[in-house]
Structures are given as structure tokens and as C-alpha cells.
matplotlib code that plots the C-alpha trace (Angstrom):
import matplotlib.pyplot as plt

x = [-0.6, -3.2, -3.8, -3.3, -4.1, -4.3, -7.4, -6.6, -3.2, -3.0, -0.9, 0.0, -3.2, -4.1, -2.0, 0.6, 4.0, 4.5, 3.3, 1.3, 4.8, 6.0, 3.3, 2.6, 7.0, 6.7, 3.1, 5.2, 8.2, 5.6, 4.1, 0.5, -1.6, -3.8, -3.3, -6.1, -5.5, -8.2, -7.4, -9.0, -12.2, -14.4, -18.1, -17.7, -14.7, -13.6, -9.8, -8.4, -4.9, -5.3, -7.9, -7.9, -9.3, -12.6, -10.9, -7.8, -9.9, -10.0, -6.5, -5.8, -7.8, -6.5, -2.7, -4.2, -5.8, -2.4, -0.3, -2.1, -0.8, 2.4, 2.3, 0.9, 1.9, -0.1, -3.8, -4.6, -7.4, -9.0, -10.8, -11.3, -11.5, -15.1, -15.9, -19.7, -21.1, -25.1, -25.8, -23.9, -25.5, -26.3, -22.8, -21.2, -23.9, -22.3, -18.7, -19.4, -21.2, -19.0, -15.7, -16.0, -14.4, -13.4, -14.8, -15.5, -14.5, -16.8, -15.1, -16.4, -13.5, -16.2, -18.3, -19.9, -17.1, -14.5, -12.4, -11.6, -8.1, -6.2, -5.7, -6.5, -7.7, -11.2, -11.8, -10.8, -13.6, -16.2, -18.3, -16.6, -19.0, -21.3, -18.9, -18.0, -22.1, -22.6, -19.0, -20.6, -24.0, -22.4, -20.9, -23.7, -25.8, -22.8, -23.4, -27.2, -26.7, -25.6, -23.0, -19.6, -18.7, -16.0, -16.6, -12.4, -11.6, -14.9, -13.7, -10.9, -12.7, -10.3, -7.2, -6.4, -6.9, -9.7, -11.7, -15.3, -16.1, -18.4, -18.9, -18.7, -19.4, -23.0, -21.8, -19.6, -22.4, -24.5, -21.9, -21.9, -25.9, -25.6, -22.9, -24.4, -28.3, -26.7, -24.5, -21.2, -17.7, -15.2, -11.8, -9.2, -7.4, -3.3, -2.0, -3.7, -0.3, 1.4, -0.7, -1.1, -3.7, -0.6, -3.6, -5.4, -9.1, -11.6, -10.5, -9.9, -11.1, -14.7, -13.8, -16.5, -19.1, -18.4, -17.4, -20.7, -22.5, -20.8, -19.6, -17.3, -13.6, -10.4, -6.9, -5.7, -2.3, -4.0, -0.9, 0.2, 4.0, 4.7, 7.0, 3.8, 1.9, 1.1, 2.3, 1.4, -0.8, 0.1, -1.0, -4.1, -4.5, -4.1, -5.9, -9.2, -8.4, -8.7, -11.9, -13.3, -12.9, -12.1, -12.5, -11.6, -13.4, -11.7, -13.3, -13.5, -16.4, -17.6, -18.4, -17.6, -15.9, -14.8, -11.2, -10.6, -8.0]
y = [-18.2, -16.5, -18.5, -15.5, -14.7, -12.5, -12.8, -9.3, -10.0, -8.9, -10.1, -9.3, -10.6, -6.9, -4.6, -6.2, -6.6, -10.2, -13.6, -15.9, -17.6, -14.9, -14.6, -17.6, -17.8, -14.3, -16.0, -18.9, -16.8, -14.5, -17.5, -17.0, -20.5, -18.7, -16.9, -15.3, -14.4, -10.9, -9.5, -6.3, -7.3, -4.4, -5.3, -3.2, -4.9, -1.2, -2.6, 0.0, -0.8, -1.5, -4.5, -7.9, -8.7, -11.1, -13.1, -13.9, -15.1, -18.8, -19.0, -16.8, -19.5, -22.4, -21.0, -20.7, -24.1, -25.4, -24.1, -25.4, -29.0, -27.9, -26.3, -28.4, -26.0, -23.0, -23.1, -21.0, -19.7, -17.6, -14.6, -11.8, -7.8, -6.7, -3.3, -2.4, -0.1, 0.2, 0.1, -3.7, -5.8, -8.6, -8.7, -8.6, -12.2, -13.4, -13.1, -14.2, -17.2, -17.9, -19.8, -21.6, -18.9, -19.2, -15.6, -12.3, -8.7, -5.7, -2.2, 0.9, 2.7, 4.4, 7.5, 8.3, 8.2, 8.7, 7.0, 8.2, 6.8, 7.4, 11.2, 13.7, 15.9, 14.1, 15.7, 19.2, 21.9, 19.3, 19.4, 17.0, 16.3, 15.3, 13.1, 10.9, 10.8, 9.1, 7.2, 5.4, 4.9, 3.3, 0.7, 0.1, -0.4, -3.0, -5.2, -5.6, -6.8, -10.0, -10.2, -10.2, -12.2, -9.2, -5.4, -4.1, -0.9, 0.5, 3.7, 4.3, 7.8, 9.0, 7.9, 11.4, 12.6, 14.7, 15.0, 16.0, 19.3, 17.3, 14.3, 11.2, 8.5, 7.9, 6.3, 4.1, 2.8, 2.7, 0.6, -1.8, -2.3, -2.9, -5.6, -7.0, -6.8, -8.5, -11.0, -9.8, -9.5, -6.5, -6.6, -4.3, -3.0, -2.3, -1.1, 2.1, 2.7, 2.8, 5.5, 9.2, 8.1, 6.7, 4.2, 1.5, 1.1, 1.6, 4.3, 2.2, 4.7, 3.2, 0.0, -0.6, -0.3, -3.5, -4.9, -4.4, -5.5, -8.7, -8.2, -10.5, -9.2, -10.4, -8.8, -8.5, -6.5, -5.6, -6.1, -6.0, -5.8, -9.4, -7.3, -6.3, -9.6, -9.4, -6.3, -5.0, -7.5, -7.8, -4.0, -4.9, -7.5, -6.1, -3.1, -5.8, -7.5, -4.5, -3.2, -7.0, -9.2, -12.6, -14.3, -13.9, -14.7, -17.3, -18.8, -21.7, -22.2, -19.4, -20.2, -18.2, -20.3, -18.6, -19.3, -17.9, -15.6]
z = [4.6, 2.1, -0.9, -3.5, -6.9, -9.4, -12.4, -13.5, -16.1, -19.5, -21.9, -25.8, -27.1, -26.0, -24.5, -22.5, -23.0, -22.8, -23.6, -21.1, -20.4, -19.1, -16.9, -15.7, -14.3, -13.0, -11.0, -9.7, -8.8, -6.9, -4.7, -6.2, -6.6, -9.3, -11.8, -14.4, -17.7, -18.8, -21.8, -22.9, -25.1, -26.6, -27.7, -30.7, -31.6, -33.1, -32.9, -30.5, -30.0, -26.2, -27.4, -29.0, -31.6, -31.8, -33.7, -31.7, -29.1, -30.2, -30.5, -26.7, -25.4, -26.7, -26.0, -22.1, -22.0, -23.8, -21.3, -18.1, -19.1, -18.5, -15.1, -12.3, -9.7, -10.3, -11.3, -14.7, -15.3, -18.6, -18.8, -20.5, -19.6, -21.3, -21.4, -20.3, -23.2, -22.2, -26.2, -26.9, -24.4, -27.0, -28.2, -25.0, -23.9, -27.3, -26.6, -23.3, -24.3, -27.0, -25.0, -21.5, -19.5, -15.6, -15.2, -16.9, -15.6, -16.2, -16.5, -17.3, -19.2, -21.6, -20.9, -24.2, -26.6, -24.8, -22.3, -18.7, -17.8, -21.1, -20.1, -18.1, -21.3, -20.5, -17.5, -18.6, -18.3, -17.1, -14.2, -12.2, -9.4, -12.5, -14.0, -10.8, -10.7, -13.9, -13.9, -10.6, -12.2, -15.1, -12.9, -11.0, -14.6, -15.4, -12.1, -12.7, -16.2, -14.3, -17.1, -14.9, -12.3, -11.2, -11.6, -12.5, -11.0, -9.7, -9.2, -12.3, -12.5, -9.7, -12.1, -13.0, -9.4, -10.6, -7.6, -6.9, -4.6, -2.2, -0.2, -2.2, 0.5, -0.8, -4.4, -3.0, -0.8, -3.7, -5.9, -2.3, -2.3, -6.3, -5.8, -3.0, -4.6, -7.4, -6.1, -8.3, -6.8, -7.2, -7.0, -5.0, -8.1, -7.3, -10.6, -9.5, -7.4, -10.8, -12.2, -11.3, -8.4, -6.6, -4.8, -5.1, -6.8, -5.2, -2.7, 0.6, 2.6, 1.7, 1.8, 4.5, 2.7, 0.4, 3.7, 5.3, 2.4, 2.6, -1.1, -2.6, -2.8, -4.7, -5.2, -8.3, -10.5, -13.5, -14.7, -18.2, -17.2, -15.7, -12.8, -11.6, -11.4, -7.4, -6.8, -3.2, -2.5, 1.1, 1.7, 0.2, 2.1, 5.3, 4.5, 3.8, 7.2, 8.6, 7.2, 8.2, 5.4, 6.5, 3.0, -1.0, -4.1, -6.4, -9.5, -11.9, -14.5, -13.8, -10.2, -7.5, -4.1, -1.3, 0.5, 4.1, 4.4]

ax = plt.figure().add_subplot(projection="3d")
ax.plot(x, y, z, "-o")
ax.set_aspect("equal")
plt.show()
């Protein structure tokens, strides 16, 4: 039996529509043995409405660390979501530094100003092939900050089905010899099947190249409904099987162990 679980859960210290509660019974109801709690954090701490607040992060921590008293049958974990914005790399170490996390997820949500997965208005009258060139470069800048311990959705530039004119295969090697060169693990992304993609990130179709590279994989919901904590995780699972993965990525401390399949 795989010993699943899902670090990518959001609750209402950001944007999802629950408490941790919540969460953690729709986790047991689901069979996971871990679940991770990764609330959206923004360097800038410009108080979007999809973000906490730096200040609430004492108190989502201690509300975690609470709760894992009370469940001995499901491991918790705490993390937070940090968006990668090139400019904020000395607020990002602080936020990091500034709570014992399990683990820290990197996305790239932010090109410039604006974000790519809130519309499809973004893409509108750009040069698309362009954009997926220096959405991927932006990820691979986040991995060699050795900041993150996951890289979230490494593709989330395909979330409005925008596609690129040409052969893409070479950025998705790329992002593989960056994760691998810099020893960071990605996650296979479902919540992608709930958005216009219809798919999971990153396209599976290239899932060989993190395979080769021997990069680190886990499966998480990016849920922030807690119906979709686990959500079609056995698809995912069988889809790494079959690329060649034999092993996932779990965490505590912010170290990485690896559990056979």
C-alpha cells in the first residue's frame, strides 16, 4: 500500500475555505498518513486576498502544532506556499527562518506584476512562446536559490491552456537538470484537473525527464476545498510508476526522507 500524503493544503489562514479541522478529518477519511498544511505567503506581504498575512503566521503555526496533540493517527506537518519574486530574496530567508517549518514550497505565480493563473486576460496579445520561456526560467531561478525544499506547480503557465507554437520538451529538461543540480523536489500538482487545464502539473507527458534526473517527486491536492484533499492521487501515482519512479519525497524538519512506493 503507498504511504500517501498531501503537503500542498490550504486553509483559511489564506484562501481556503476551511479550518485545519476540517482538513485534517477529510486527510483521515482519505487514508493519507500525512498531511501538510501550505498556506499562501507573499514576500511583500502586499495583503492580496489569496494570502496570509505575516502576522497570522505565529498564530497558523501554533493552531497546527496545537492540533497534532490531538491526532495520533495522521502525521501533521506545517508549511507555507512562498511565492519566488527575484527582487525579495532577503525577506523570503526571513520568513523562512522565522518558524521551524517541516518544508517550504516555491511557486512562481508572478511574472512582473501580474499573476498567470488568475485569468486568462494575462496571456491576451502576448507572445506566448516567450512567456512559457521566461515562466520556466523563473522556476528554474527559484530552485537555485536553495530556498524551497518543493518547487508547486512547475508548469502553472499552461493553466489557461495557452500553448506555445513550438516544441517545448527542452524546458522541461531544463527545470529536471535545475532540480536535480540543486537537489530540490517537485511535486505532481492534481488540483490542475480542477482548473481549465483539465491535467495535472507538470504536463505528464514529460514526466521522464524528472524521472531520469532522479529528481525527488511527491503528490500533492493543492487543495483549498477539504473534498479535494487526495484527489486522484492514484492516477498520479500510477502515471509515476510508469515513467519509473519507485520512491516519494516526505519531509520533517525540513529534511527530505524517501519512502518506497
Amino acid at each position: 500500500m503507498i504511504y500517501k500524503t498531501d503537503y500542498h493544503i490550504h486553509t483559511i489562514y489564506s484562501d481556503g475555505k476551511e479550518g485545519p479541522q476540517a482538513c485534517i478529518d477529510e486527510g483521515l477519511k482519505k487514508g493519507l498518513r500525512e498531511i501538510g498544511f501550505s498556506d499562501h505567503i507573499n514576500p511583500a506581504n502586499s495583503r492580496q486576498k489569496w494570502c496570509m498575512d505575516h502576522e497570522l503566521l505565529p498564530d497558523y503555526f501554533e493552531t497546527i502544532h496545537k492540533l497534532r496533540k490531538l491526532y495520533s493517527e495522521i502525521e501533521l506537518r506545517i508549511g507555507i506556499e512562498l511565492d519566488y519574486i527575484p527582487n525579495m530574496l532577503s525577506e523570503t530567508e526571513k520568513i523562512i527562518n522565522s518558524l521551524p517549518f517541516d518544508y517550504i514550497i516555491g511557486s512562481v505565480h508572478y511574472m512582473g506584476d501580474e499573476t498567470v493563473d488568475l485569468g486568462p486576460e494575462f496571456y491576451v496579445g502576448k507572445d506566448i512562446d516567450l512567456v512559457y520561456e521566461n515562466y520556466f526560467n523563473l522556476v528554474t531561478e527559484a530552485a537555485s536559490t536553495g530556498l524551497y525544499d518543493i518547487i508547486g506547480h512547475p508548469d502553472l503557465v499552461r493553466i489557461h491552456r495557452y500553448q506555445p507554437g513550438g516544441d517545448i520538451s527542452h524546458l522541461y529538461s531544463m527545470l529536471a537538470s535545475a532540480f536535480e543540480i540543486h537537489d530540490v523536489a517537485f511535486e505532481v500538482n492534481t488540483n490542475g484537473k480542477n482548473k481549465p487545464l483539465r491535467g495535472f502539473y507538470p504536463d505528464m507527458k514529460y514526466i521522464r525527464f524528472f524521472a531520469e534526473h532522479g529528481v525527488p517527486v511527491c503528490v500533492n491536492s493543492d487543495a483549498h476545498f477539504p473534498e479535494r484533499i487526495g484527489q486522484h492521487f492514484d492516477e498520479a501515482y500510477d502515471l509515476l510508476k510508469r515513467a519509473g519512479y519507485t520512491e516519494m519525497a516526505v519531509f520533517k524538519n525540513r529534511e527530505r526522507y524517501m519512502i518506497p512506493f
